[in-house]
C-alpha positions, 0 to 999 in steps of 0.5 A: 500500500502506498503512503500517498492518499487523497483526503476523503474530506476535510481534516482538521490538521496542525502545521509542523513546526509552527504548531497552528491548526489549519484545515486541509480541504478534501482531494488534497493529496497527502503523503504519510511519512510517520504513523506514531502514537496513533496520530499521522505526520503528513506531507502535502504540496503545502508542508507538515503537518500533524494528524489526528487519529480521529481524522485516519478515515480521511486518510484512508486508514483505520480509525484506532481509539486510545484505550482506556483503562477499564474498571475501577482502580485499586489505590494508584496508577503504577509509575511503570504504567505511566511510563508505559502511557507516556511512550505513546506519545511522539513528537511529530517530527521524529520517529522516537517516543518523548521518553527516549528522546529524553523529554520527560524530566519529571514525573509524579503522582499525588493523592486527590481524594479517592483519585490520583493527579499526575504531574509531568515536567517535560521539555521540548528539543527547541524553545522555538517549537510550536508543537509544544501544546500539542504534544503536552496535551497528548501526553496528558490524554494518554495520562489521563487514560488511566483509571485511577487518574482524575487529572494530569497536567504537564508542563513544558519546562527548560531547565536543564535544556535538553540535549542529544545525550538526553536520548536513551540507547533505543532512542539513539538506535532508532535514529541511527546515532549509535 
């Protein structure tokens, strides 16, 4: 199957790496360059852009729901499942999760009620990316997954600023560093 597809209809999309939302128009002929975290990075005559997976129909793919977490929860969410959480999420440029990029500085869980907040710190490889909102928000969509989770917030941060030697070895295998 060939990455090239023409939208189906119109799409609600966002431009890499401005970070502004802008709507391509049905017919447009998009090449997917990145299937990561359920959402799309897209080529059009245009620029990149950032898809979500709620528009992969437009795109001539199958339509995947986050999954949540079901039942009730027992005390709070593991760390490793957050972990595991915050893995799915990508920056929609580089074909490596936020975790092994080195992105995630902080992570914690405080009790609220007979639920549990979580609070990330998480940087961004440029102060300059305006994709930052977006992939905070995925981040805390995927936290927020979580049974025991009634809320998550994470915040861009800038210090220390982030570096190559922040990617773990998977990362740097991936992008072909090591």
């Amino acid at each position: 199957m060939t990455d090239e597809r023409i939208l189906s209809r119109d799409i609600e999309a966002t431009l890499i790496p401005q970070g502004d939302p802008f709507t391509l128009p049905e017919s447009t002929r998009v090449v997917i360059t990145h299937r990561l975290g359920g959402n799309f990075t897209i080529m059009s005559d245009h620029g990149m852009y950032r898809v979500s997976s709620e528009y992969a129909d437009a795109l001539g793919e199958e339509v995947v729901a986050d999954a949540v977490e079901e039942g009730e929860a027992d005390g709070p969410p593991s760390n490793d499942k957050i972990w595991e959480q915050l893995r799915k999420v990508y920056d929609p440029e580089i074909p490596v999760n936020i975790v092994d990029l080195g992105l995630v500085y902080n992570m914690e869980v405080s009790e609220a009620g007979d639920a549990y907040t979580v609070h990330v710190d998480m940087t961004l490889t440029a102060p300059g990316c305006g994709m930052g909102p977006t992939i905070a928000e995925d981040a805390r969509t995927k936290i927020m997954a979580l049974a025991s989770v009634s809320d998550a917030t994470v915040e861009i941060v800038w210090d220390p600023v982030w570096n190559q030697d922040m990617i773990s070895e998977e990362g740097k295998m991936m992008l072909g560093l090591v």
